[in-house]
C-alpha positions as CSV (number, residue, x, y, z in Angstrom):
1,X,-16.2,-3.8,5.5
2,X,-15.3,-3.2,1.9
3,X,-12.0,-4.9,0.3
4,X,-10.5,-1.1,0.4
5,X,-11.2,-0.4,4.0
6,X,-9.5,-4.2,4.5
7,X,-6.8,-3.3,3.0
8,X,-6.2,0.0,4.4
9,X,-6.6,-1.7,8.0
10,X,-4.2,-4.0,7.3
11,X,-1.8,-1.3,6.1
12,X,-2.0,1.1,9.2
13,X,-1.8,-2.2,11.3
14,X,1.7,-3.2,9.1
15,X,3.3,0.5,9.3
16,X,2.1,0.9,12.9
17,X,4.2,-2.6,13.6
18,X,7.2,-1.2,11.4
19,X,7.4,1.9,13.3
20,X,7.3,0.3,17.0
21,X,9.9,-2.4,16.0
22,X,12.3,-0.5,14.0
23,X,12.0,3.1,16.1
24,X,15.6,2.2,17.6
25,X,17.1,2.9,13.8
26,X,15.3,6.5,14.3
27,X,17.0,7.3,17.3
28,X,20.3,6.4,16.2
29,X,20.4,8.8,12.8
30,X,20.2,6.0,10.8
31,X,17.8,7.7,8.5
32,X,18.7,5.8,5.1
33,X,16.0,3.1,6.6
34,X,14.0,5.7,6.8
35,X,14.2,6.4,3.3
36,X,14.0,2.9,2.1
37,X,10.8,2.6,3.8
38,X,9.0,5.6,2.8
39,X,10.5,4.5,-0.8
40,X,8.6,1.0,-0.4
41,X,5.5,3.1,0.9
42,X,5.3,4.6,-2.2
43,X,6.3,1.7,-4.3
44,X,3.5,-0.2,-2.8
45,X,0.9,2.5,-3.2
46,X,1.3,3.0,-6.9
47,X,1.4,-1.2,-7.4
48,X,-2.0,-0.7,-5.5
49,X,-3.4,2.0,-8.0
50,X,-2.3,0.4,-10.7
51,X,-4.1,-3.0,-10.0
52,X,-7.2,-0.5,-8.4
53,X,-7.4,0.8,-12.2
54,X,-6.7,-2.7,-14.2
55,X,-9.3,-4.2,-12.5
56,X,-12.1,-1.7,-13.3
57,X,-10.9,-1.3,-17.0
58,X,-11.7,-5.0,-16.8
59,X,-15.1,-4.9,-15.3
60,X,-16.2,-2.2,-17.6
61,X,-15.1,-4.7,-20.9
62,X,-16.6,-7.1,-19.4
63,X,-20.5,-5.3,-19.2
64,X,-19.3,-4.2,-22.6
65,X,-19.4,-7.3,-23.8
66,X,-22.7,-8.7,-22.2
67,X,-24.8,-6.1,-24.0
């Protein structure tokens, strides 16, 4: 399995936890965690395509340099 598949495993395992544990908050209107998680959701994603893109502008200097 490659490190992306990992990591998206791990994610769907994480948010399927979140929303089991926390589904009480949903039935009471308390939608503000709502927002706050779909906030850290999207946080987390573009932490994750930001590293995803540092780390091949990295590789590709790296070849650059070997040749």
């Amino acid at each position: 399995m490659t490190t992306l598949g990992k990591l998206l495993y791990i994610a769907f395992l994480v948010t399927l936890f979140l929303i089991t544990t926390i589904w009480d908050y949903f039935i009471n209107d308390n939608w503000a965690l709502l927002e706050n998680l779909f906030f850290s959701f999207w946080v987390a994603s573009f932490i994750f395509m930001a590293l995803l893109l540092r780390s091949k502008k990295g590789e590709t200097e790296k070849t650059k340099n070997r040749s």
